[in-house]
Structure formats: structure tokens, C-alpha cells
C-alpha positions as CSV (number, residue, x, y, z in Angstrom):
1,X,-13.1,21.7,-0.1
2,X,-11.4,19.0,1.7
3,X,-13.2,20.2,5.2
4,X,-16.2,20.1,3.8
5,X,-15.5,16.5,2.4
6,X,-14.2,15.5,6.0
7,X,-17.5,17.2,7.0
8,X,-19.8,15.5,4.7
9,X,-18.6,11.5,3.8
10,X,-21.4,11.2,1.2
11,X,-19.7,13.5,-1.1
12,X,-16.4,11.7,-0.6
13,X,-16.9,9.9,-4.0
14,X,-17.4,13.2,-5.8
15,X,-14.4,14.7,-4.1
16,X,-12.0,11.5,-5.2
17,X,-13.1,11.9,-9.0
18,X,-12.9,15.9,-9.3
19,X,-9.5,15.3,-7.6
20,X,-8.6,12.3,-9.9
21,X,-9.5,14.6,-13.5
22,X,-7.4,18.0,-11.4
23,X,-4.9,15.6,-11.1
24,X,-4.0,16.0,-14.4
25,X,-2.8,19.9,-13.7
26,X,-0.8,19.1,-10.7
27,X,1.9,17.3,-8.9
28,X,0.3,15.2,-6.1
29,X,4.2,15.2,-4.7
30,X,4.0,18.8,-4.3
31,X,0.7,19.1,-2.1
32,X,1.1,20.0,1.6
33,X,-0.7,17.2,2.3
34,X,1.3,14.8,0.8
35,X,4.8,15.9,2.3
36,X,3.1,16.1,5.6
37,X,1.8,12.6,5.7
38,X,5.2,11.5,3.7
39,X,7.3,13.2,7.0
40,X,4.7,11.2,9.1
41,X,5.1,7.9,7.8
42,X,9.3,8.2,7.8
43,X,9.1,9.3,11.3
44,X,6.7,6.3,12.1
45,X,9.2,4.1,10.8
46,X,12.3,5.2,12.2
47,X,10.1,5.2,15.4
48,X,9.1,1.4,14.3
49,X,12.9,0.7,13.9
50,X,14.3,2.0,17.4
51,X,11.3,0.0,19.2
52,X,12.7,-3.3,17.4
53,X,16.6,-2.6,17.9
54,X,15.2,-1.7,21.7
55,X,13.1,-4.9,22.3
56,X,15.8,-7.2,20.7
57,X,18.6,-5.5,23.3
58,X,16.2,-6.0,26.0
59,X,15.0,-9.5,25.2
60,X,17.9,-11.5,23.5
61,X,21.0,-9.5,25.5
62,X,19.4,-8.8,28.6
63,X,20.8,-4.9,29.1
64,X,19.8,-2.6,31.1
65,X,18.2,0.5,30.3
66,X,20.8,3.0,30.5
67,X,23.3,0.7,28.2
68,X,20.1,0.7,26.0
69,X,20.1,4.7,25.5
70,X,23.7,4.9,25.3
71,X,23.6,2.2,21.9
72,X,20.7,2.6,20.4
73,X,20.5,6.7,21.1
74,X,16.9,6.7,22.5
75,X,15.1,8.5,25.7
76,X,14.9,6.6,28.7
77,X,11.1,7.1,29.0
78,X,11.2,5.1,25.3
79,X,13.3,2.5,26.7
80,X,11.2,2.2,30.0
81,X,7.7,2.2,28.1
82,X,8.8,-0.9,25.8
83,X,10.3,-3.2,28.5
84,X,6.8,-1.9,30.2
85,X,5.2,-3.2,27.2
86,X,7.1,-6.9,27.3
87,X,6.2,-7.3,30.8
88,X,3.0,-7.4,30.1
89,X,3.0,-9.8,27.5
């Protein structure tokens, strides 16, 4: 059901209130769905956290890119793509 509704945005609106009354039966914590996009969205933000402990030791301490990996326990690559990033600003 949910490919067809990815398929076919017009019945989108029917989709969301059979889903809202089946609801009732089920857990939405326990769909597949819903852990996968919950894993997502922690990953995101431990991703979103490393990028701001990376800029700051870039920007307000000045250290260089292997001191970076060694504190903040990143990949160089990471490190290298956002002082690439604040170059271009």
C-alpha cells in the first residue's frame, strides 16, 4: 500500500486517514518504518554534532587536521570536507 501511495500522490489523503483509524490497532513505535527513520535522524544528529565540535576546533583554536581526528574521533576526509566547506564561505 505505501508504494502505491508513493506511486499515486492523489490518494495520499485517503492513505493518511485509513492509516490514522488502523492506528488504533497498532503501535506506530513498532513499524519498520518508524525505527528506520528514528536510527536516521539520531545518526543525523550525532553527524550534526561532530560537524559543530569540528568547525569550532578549526575556527576558534586554529588546529590542524590531524589534532582534529585525534579529539574529536572523526575521519580525516570529514575533517578535510568541513574546513573545505569554511573556505568557501
Amino acid at each position: 500500500m505505501r508504494i502505491l501511495v508513493q506511486l499515486r500522490s492523489s490518494i495520499k489523503l485517503y492513505f493518511e486517514k485509513v492509516m490514522q483509524k488502523v492506528s488504533t490497532f497498532f503501535k506506530e513505535e513498532n513499524d519498520f518504518f518508524y525505527k528506520r527513520g528514528e536510527a536516521k535522524g539520531a545518526i543525523l544528529a550525532e553527524e550534526r554534532k561532530s560537524m559543530v565540535v569540528v568547525e569550532n576546533l578549526i575556527v576558534k583554536l586554529g588546529l590542524a587536521d590531524e589534532q582534529i581526528v585525534e579529539l574529536a574521533e572523526v575521519e580525516l576526509a570529514f575533517v578535510q570536507k568541513i574546513r573545505s566547506g569554511l573556505n568557501k564561505k
